[in-house]
Chimera marker file (.cmm) of the C-alpha trace (Angstrom):
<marker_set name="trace">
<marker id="1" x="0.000" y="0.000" z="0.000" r="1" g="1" b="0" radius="0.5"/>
<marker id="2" x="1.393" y="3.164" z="-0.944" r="1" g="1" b="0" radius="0.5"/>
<marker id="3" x="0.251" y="5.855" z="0.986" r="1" g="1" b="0" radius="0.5"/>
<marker id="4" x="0.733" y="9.912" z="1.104" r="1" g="1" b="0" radius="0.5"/>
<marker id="5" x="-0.670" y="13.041" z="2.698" r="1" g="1" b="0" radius="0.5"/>
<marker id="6" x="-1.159" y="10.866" z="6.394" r="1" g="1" b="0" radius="0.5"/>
<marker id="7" x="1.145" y="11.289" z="9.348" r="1" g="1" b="0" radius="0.5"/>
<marker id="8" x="2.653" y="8.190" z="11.065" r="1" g="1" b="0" radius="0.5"/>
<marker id="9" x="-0.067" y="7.342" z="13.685" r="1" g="1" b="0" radius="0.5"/>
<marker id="10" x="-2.444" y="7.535" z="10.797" r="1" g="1" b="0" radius="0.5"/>
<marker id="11" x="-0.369" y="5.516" z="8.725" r="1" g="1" b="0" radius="0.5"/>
<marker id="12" x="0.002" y="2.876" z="11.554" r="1" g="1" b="0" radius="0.5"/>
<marker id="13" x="-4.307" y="3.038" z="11.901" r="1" g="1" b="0" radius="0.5"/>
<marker id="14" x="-4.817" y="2.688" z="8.637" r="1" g="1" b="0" radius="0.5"/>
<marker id="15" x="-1.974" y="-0.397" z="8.228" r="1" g="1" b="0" radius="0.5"/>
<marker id="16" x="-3.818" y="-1.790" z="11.517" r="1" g="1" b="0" radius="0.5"/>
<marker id="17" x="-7.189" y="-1.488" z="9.532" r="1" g="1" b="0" radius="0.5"/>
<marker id="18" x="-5.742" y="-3.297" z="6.429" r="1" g="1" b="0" radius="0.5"/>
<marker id="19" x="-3.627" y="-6.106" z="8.032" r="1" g="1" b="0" radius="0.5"/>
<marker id="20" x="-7.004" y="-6.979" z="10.115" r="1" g="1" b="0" radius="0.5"/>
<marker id="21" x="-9.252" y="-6.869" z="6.694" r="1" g="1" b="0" radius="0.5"/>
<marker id="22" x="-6.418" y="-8.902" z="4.557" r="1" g="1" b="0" radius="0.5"/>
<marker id="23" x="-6.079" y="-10.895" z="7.333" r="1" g="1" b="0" radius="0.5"/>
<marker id="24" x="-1.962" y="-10.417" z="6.377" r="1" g="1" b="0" radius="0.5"/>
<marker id="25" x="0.833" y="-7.960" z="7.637" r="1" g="1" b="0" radius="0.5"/>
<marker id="26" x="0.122" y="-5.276" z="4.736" r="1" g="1" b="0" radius="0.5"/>
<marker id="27" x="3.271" y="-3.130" z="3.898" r="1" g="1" b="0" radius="0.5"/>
<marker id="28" x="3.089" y="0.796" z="3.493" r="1" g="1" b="0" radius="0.5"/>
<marker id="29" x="5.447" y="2.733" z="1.241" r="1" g="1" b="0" radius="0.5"/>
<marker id="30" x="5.321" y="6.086" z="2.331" r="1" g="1" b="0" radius="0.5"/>
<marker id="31" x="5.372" y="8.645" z="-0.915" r="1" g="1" b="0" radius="0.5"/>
<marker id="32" x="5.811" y="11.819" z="1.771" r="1" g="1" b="0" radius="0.5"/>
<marker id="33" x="8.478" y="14.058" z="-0.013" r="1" g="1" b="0" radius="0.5"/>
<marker id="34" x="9.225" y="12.334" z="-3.141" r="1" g="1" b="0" radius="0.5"/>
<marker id="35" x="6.452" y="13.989" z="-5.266" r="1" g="1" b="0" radius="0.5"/>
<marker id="36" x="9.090" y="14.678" z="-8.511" r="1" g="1" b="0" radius="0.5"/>
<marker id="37" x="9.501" y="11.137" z="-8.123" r="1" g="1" b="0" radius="0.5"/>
<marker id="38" x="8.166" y="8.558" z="-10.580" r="1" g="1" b="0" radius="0.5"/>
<marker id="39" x="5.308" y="6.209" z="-8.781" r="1" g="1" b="0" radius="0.5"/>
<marker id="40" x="7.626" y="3.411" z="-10.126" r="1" g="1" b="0" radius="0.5"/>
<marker id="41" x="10.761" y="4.511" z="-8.671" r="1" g="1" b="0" radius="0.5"/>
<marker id="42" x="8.457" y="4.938" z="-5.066" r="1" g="1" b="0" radius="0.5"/>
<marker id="43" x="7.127" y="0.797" z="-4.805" r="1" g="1" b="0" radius="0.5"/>
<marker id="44" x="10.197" y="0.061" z="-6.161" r="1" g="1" b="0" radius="0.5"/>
<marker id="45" x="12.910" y="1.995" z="-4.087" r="1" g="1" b="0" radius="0.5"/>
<marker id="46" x="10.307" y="2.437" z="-0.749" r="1" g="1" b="0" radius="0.5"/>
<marker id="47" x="13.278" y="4.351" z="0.947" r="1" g="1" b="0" radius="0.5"/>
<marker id="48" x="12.561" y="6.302" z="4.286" r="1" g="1" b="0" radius="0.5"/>
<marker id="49" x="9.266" y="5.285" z="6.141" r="1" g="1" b="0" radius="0.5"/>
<marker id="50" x="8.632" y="9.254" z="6.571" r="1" g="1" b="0" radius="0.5"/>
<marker id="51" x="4.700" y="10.428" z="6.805" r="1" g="1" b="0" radius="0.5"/>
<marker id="52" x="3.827" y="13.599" z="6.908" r="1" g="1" b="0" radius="0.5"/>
<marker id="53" x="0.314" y="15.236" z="7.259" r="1" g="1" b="0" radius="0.5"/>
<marker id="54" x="-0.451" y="16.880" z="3.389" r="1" g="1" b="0" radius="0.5"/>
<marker id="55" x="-3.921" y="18.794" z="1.908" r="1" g="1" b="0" radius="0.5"/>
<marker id="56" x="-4.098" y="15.845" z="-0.496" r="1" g="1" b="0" radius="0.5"/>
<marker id="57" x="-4.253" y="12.012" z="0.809" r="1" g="1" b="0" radius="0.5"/>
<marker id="58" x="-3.346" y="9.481" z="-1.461" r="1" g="1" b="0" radius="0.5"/>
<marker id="59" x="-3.989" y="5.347" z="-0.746" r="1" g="1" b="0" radius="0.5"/>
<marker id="60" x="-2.814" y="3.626" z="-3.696" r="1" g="1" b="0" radius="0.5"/>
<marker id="61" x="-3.563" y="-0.640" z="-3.426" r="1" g="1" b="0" radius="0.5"/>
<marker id="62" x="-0.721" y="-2.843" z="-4.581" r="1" g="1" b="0" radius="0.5"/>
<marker id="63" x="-0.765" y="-6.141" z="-5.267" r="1" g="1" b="0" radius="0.5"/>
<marker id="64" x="-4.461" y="-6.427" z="-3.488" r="1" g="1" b="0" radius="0.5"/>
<marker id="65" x="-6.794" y="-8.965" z="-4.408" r="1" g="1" b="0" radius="0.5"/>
<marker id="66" x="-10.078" y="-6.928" z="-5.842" r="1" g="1" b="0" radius="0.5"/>
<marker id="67" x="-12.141" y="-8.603" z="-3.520" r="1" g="1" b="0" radius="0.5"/>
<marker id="68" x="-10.416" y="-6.766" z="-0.463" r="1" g="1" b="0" radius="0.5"/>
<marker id="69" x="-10.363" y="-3.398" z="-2.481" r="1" g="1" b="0" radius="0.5"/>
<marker id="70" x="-14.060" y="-2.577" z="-2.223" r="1" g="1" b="0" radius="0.5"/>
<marker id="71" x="-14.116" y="-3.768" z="1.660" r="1" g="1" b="0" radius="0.5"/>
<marker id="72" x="-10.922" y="-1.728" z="2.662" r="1" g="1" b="0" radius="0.5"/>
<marker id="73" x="-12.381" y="1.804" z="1.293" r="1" g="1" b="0" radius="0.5"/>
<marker id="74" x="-15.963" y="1.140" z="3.011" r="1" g="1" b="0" radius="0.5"/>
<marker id="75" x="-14.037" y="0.109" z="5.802" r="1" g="1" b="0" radius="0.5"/>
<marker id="76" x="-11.841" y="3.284" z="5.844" r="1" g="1" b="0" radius="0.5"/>
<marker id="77" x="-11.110" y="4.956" z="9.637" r="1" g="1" b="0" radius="0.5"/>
<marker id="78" x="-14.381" y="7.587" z="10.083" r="1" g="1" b="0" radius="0.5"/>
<marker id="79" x="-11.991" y="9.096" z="12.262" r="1" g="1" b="0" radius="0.5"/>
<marker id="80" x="-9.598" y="9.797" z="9.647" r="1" g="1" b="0" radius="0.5"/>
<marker id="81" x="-10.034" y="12.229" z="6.359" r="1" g="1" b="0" radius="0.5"/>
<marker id="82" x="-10.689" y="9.699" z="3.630" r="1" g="1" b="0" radius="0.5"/>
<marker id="83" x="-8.176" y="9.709" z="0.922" r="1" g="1" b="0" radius="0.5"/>
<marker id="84" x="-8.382" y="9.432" z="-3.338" r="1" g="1" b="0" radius="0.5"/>
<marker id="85" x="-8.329" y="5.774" z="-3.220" r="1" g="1" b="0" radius="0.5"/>
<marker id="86" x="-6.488" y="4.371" z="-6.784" r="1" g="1" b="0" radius="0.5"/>
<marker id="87" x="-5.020" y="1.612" z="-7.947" r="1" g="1" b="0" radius="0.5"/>
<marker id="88" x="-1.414" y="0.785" z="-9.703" r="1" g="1" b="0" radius="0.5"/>
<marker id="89" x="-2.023" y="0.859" z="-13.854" r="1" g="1" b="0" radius="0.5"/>
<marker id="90" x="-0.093" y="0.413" z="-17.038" r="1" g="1" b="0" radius="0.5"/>
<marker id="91" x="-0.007" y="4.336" z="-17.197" r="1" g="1" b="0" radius="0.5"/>
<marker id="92" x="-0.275" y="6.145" z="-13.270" r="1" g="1" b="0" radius="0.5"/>
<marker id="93" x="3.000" y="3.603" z="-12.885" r="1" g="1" b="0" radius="0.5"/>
<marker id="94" x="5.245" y="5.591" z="-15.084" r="1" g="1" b="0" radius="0.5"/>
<marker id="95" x="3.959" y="9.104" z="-13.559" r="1" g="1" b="0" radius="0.5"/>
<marker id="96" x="5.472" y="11.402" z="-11.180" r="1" g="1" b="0" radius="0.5"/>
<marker id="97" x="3.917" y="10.992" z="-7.940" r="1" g="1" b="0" radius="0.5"/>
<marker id="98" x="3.079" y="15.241" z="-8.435" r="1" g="1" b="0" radius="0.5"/>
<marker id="99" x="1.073" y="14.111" z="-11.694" r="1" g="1" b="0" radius="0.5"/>
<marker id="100" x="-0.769" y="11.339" z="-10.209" r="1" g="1" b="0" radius="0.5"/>
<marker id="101" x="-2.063" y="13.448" z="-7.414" r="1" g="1" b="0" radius="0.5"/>
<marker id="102" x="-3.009" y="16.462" z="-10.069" r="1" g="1" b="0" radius="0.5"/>
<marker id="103" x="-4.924" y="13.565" z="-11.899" r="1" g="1" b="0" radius="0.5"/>
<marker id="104" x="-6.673" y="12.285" z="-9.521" r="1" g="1" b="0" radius="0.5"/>
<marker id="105" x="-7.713" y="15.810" z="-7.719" r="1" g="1" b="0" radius="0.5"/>
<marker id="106" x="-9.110" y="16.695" z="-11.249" r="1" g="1" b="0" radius="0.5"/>
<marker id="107" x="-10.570" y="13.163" z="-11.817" r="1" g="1" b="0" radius="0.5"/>
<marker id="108" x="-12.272" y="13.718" z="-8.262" r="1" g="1" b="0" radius="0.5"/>
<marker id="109" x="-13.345" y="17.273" z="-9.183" r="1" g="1" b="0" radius="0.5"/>
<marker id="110" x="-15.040" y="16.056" z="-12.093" r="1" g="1" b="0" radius="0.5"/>
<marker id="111" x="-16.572" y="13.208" z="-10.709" r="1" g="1" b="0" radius="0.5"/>
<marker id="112" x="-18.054" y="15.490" z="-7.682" r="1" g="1" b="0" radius="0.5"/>
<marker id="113" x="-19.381" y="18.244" z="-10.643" r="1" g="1" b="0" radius="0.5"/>
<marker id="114" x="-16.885" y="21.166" z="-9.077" r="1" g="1" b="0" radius="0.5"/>
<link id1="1" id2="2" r="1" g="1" b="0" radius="0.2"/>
<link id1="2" id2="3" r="1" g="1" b="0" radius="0.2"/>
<link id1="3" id2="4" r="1" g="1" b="0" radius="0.2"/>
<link id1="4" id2="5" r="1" g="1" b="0" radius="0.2"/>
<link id1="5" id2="6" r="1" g="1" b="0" radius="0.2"/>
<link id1="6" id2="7" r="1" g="1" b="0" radius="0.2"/>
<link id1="7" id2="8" r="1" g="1" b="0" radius="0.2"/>
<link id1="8" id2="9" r="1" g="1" b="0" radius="0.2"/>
<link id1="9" id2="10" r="1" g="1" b="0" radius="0.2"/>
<link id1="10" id2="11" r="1" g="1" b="0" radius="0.2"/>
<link id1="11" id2="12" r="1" g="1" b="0" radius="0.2"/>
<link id1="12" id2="13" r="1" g="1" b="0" radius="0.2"/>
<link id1="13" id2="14" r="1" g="1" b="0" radius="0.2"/>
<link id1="14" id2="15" r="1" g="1" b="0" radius="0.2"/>
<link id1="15" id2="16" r="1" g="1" b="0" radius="0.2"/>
<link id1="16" id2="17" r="1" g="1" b="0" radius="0.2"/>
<link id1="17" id2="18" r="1" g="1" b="0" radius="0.2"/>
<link id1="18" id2="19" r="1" g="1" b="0" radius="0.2"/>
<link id1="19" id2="20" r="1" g="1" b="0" radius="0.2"/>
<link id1="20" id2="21" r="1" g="1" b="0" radius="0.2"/>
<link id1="21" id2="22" r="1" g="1" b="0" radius="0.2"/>
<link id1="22" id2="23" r="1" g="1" b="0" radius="0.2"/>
<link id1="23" id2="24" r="1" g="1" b="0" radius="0.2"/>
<link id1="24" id2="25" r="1" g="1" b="0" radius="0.2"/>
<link id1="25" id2="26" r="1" g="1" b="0" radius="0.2"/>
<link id1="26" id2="27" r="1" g="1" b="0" radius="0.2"/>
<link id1="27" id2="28" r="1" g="1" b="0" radius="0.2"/>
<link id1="28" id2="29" r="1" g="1" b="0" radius="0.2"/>
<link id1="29" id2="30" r="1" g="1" b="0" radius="0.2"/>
<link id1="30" id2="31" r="1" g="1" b="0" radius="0.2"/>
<link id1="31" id2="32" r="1" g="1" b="0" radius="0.2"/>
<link id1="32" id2="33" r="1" g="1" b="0" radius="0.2"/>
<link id1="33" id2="34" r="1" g="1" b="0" radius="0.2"/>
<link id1="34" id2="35" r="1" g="1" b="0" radius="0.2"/>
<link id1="35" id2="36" r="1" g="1" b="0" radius="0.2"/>
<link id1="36" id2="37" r="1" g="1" b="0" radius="0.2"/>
<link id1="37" id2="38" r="1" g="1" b="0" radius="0.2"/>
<link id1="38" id2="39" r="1" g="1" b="0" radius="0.2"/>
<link id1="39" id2="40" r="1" g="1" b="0" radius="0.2"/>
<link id1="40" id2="41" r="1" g="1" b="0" radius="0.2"/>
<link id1="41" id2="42" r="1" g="1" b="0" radius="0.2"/>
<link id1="42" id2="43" r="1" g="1" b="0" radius="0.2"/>
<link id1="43" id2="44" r="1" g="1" b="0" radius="0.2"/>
<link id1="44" id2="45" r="1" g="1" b="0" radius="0.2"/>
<link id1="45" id2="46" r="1" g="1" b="0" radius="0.2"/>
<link id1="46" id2="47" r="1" g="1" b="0" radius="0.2"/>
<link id1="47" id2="48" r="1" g="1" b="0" radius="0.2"/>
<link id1="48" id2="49" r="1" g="1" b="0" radius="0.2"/>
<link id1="49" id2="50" r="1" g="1" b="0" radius="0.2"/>
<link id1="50" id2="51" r="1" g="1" b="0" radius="0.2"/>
<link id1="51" id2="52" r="1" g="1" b="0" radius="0.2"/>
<link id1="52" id2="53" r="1" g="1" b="0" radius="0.2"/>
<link id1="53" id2="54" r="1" g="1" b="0" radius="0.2"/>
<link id1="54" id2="55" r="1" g="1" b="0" radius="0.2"/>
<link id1="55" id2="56" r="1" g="1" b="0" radius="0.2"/>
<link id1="56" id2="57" r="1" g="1" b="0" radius="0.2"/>
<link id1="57" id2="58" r="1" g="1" b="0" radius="0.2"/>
<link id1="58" id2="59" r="1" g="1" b="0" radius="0.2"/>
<link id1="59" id2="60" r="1" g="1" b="0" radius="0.2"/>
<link id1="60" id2="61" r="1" g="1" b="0" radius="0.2"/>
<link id1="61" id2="62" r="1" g="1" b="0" radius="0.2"/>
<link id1="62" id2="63" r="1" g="1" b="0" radius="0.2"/>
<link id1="63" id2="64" r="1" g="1" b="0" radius="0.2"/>
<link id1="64" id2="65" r="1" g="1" b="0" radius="0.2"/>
<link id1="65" id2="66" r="1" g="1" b="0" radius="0.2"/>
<link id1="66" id2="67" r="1" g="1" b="0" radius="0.2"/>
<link id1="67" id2="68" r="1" g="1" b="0" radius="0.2"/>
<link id1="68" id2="69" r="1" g="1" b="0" radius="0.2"/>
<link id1="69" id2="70" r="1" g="1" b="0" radius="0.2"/>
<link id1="70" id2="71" r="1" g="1" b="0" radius="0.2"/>
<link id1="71" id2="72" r="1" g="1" b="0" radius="0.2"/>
<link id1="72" id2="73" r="1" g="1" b="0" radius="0.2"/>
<link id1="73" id2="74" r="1" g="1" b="0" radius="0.2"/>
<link id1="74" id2="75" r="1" g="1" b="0" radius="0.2"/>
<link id1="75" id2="76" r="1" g="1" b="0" radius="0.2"/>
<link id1="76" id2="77" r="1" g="1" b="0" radius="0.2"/>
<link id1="77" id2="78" r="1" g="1" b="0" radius="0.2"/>
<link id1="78" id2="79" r="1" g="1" b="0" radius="0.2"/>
<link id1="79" id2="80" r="1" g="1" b="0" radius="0.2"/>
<link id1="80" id2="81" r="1" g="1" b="0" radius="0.2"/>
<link id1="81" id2="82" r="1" g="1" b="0" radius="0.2"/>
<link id1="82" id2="83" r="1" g="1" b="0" radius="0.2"/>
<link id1="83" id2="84" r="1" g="1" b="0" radius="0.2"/>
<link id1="84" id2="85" r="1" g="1" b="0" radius="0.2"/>
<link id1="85" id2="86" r="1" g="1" b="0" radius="0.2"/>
<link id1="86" id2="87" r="1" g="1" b="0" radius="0.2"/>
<link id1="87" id2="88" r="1" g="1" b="0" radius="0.2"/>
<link id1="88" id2="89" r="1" g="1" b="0" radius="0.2"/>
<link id1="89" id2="90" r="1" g="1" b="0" radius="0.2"/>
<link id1="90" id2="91" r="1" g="1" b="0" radius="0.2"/>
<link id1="91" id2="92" r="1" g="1" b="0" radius="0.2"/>
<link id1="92" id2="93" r="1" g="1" b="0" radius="0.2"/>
<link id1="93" id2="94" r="1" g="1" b="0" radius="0.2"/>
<link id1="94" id2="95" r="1" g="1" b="0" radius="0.2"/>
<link id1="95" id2="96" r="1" g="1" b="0" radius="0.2"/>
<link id1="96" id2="97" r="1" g="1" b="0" radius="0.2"/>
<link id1="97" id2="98" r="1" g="1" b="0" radius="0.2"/>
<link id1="98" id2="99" r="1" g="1" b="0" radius="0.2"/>
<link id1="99" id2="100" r="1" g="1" b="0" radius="0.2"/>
<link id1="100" id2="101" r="1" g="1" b="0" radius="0.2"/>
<link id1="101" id2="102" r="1" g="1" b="0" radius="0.2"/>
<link id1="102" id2="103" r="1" g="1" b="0" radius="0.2"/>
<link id1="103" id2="104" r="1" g="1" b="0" radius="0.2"/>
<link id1="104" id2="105" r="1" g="1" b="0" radius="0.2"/>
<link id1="105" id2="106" r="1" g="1" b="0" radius="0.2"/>
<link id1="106" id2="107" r="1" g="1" b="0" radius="0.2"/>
<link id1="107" id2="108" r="1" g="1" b="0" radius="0.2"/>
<link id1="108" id2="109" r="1" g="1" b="0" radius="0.2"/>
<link id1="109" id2="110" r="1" g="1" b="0" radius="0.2"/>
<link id1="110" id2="111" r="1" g="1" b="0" radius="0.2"/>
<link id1="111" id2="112" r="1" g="1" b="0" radius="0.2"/>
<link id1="112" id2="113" r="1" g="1" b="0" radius="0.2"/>
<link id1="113" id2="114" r="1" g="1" b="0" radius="0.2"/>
</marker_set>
């Protein structure tokens, strides 16, 4: 799971949420400060577990069965602001992690009618 945009004890609900649904020890990749980075280069390379709080909250599922997908984002923390939830693709892999979050605010604009 690669997340961005949630601080560590957010990170460490939401990995508690997901390793309970998946009923497996889920791994986060934090993406916090490596936005001219390509997504790629981020699962690939995870680096530094850093997470810092951002405007924009990313939770991207990686190598999730689509049968826990739907679950895990109706099952999403209340108490925590719900992210963009996307998945890996032929394209978004190849991205910088600064377009992917541009695409997806503008996907989610245009899917709310703003």
């Amino acid at each position: 799971m690669m997340l961005y945009g949630f601080d560590e004890n957010s990170a460490l609900e939401i990995k508690w949420y997901l390793d309970k649904l998946a009923e497996r020890d889920v791994m986060l990749i934090s993406a916090s400060g490596r936005e001219g980075e390509r997504v790629s280069s981020i699962i690939g390379e995870p680096g530094a577990s850093s997470f810092e709080n951002k405007q924009s909250k990313i939770m991207m599922f990686l190598g999730f069965e689509d049968r826990h997908i739907g679950p895990a984002m109706k099952a999403f923390p209340t108490e925590l602001e719900r992210p963009i939830f996307c998945a890996l693709t032929e394209q978004n892999i190849n991205w910088t992690l600064d377009y992917l979050i541009e695409h997806l605010l503008e996907e989610r604009a245009r899917f709310s009618g703003k």
